[in-house]
Structures are given as structure tokens and as C-alpha cells.
C-alpha positions as CSV (number, residue, x, y, z in Angstrom):
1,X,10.1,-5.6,20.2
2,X,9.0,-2.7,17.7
3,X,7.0,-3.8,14.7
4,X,6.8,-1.8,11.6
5,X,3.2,0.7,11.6
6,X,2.1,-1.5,8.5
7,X,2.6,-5.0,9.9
8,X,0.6,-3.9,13.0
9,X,-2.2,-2.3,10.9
10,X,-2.2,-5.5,8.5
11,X,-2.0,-7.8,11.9
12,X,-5.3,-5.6,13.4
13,X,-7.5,-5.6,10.1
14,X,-6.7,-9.5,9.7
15,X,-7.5,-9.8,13.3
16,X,-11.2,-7.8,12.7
17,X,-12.1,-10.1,9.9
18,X,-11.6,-13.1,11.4
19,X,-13.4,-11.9,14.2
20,X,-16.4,-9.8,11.6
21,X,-16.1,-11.7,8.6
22,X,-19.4,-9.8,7.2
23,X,-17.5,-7.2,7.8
24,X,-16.5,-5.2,4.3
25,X,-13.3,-2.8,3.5
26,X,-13.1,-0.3,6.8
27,X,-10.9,3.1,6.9
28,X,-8.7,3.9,10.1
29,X,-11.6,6.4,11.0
30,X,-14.2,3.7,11.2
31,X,-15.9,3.4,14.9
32,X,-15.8,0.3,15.7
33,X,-18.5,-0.3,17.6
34,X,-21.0,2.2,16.3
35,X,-20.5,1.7,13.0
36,X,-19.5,-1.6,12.6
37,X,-21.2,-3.0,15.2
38,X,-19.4,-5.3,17.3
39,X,-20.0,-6.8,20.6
40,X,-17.7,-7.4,23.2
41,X,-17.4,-11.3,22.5
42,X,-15.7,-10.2,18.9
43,X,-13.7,-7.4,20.5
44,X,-12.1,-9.6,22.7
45,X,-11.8,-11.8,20.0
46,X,-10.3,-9.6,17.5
47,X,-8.1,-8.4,20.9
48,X,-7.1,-12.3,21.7
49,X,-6.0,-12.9,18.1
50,X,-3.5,-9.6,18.1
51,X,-2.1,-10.7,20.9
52,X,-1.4,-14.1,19.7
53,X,0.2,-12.9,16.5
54,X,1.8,-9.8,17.8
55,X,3.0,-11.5,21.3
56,X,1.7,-9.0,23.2
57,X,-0.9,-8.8,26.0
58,X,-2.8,-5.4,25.6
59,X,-4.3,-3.7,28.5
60,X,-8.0,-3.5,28.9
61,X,-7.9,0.7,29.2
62,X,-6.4,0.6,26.1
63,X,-8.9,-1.3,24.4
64,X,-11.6,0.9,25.9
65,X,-9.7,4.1,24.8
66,X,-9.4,3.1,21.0
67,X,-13.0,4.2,19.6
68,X,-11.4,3.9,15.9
69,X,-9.1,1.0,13.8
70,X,-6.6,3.8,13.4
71,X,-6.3,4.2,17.3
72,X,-6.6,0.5,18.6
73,X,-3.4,0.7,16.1
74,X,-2.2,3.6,17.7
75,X,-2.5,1.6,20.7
76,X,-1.3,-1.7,19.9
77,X,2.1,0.2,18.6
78,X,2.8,1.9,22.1
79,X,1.9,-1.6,23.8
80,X,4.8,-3.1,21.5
81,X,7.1,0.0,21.9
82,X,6.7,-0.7,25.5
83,X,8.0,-4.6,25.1
């Protein structure tokens, strides 16, 4: 079940500011943790609500690998492209 590049990216960005709502405008090059600062608790938050809207359940390496939004995207596509 492939999903268009821009719905994931919408689906992820929704999913960050519902999990950061302080949060402001981020670019696909933003580190998520270092520069916007989140904890695990809204990681796995953000992570819980893509897999709700996506359908998806997305392995923990891949979350650990994707330092940026642009490659927890990256990510989330090859976990869909994989279903």
C-alpha cells in the first residue's frame, strides 16, 4: 500500500504538531531532537499517531536512524512500500 511522498510528509508534520504543538514551521533538514527538542515520550507519540493514520507499524531502528523530518519521511515511505 504505496502512499503519495506528499501525503506521507503532510501525515508526518501533522503527526509532530500534535505531538510539539509549540513547535513553529520546521524544514525536512530540521534535527529533531537537537533542534527541536523532543523527548522520547513525543517521539513515540508523533511515531503512534503515523502509524494510526498511515496503517503502518514502523520499526524501532528506523525511528532511531531518521535524525531529520525529511528522513523519518524517507523512512516511513520504505515501511509503506514494504506493505
Amino acid at each position: 500500500m504505496a502512499a503519495a511522498p506528499d501525503r506521507v510528509e503532510a501525515v508526518v508534520r501533522e503527526a509532530l504538531k500534535l505531538a510539539a504543538p509549540q513547535i513553529g514551521p520546521v524544514s525536512g533538514d530540521t534535527h529533531l531532537a537537537s533542534e527541536l527538542g523532543l523527548d522520547s515520550a513525543q517521539v513515540m507519540d508523533m511515531i503512534m499517531e503515523i502509524e494510526d493514520r498511515l496503517d503502518i507499524s514502523i520499526p524501532v531502528a528506523s525511528i532511531a536512524e531518521a535524525h531529520t523530518l525529511d528522513q523519518l519521511c524517507d523512512s516511513v515511505r520504505r515501511v509503506l512500500e514494504a506493505a
